[in-house]
N, C-alpha and C positions, 0 to 999 in steps of 0.2 A: 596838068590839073586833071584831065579825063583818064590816065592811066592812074593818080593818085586816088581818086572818085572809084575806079575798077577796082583797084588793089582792095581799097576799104570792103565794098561790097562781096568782094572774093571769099576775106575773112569773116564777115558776118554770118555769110552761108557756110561757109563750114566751119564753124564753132557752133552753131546752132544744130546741125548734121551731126556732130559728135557729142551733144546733150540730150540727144532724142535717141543714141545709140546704147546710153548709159543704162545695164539694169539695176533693179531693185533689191536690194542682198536681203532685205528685210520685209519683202512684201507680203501681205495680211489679205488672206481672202477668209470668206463664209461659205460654204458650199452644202446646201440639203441633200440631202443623203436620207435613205432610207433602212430602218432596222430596228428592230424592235426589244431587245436587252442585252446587258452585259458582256453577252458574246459578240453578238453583234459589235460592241465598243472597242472589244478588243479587236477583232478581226478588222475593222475598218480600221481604227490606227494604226496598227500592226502596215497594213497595206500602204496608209499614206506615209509611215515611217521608211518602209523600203525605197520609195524614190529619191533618189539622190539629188538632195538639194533641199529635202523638206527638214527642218529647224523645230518645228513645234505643229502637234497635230491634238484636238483634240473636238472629241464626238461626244455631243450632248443627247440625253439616252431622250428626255421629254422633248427638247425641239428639232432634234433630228436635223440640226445643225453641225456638220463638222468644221472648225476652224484652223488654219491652218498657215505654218509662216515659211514661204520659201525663201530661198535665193535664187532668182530669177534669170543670175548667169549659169544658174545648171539644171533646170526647169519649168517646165510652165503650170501653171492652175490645171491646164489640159490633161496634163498628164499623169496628173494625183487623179483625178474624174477617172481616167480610165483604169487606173491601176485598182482603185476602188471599184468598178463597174467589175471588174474581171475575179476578183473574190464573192459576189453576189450581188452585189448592192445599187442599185440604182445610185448615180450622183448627180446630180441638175439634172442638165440635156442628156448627159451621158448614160444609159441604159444597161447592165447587166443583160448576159447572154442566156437564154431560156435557160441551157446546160448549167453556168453559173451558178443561178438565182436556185435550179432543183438543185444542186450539188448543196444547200446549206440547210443547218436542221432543222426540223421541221419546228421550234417555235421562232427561229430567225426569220421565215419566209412572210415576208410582211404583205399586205394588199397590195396586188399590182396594178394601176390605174395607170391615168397617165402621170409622165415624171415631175415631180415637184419643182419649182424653180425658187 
């Protein structure tokens, strides 16, 4: 009875350990983003389209919202932020590099406070 009582509990915890392993092929984030026209829309999609795994990206020019749908076994939210961060653009937490943010034209270069969340 108490090896039957283990066994059970054995498989509970690891069924449970391999549902909490499982990622998301279809997951949906929002991520603020900073930039101010057209070009801007393009260069930050363009940016979150090269990471491999990103399915659907797209940057809203008024809320300065980018939307974005990964699959999560070959990416993470982290790494669109930076990939975006590194073409100029402030993303959430994720901050563009001074060199970055000068390297884009001059009406892309948005006010730099601190970073939107």
């Amino acid at each position: 009875m108490k090896n039957l009582f283990l066994g059970m509990l054995l498989l509970v915890v690891t069924l449970s350990t391999q549902a909490q392993d499982k990622k998301n092929k279809n997951a949906k984030y929002t991520i603020a983003v900073n930039g101010n026209c057209e070009q801007c829309q393009r260069r930050i999609q363009k940016a979150a389209f090269s990471v491999d795994g990103v399915k659907m990206a797209n940057w809203n020019i008024e809320t300065h919202k980018l939307e974005v749908t990964i699959n999560e076994e070959k990416t993470s939210v982290g790494e669109v932020k930076k990939t975006v961060a590194k073409v100029g653009h402030d993303a959430g937490e994720v901050r563009a590099t001074k060199e970055s943010y000068d390297n884009l034209h001059h009406c892309c270069q948005y006010v730099r406070e601190e970073p939107i969340k």
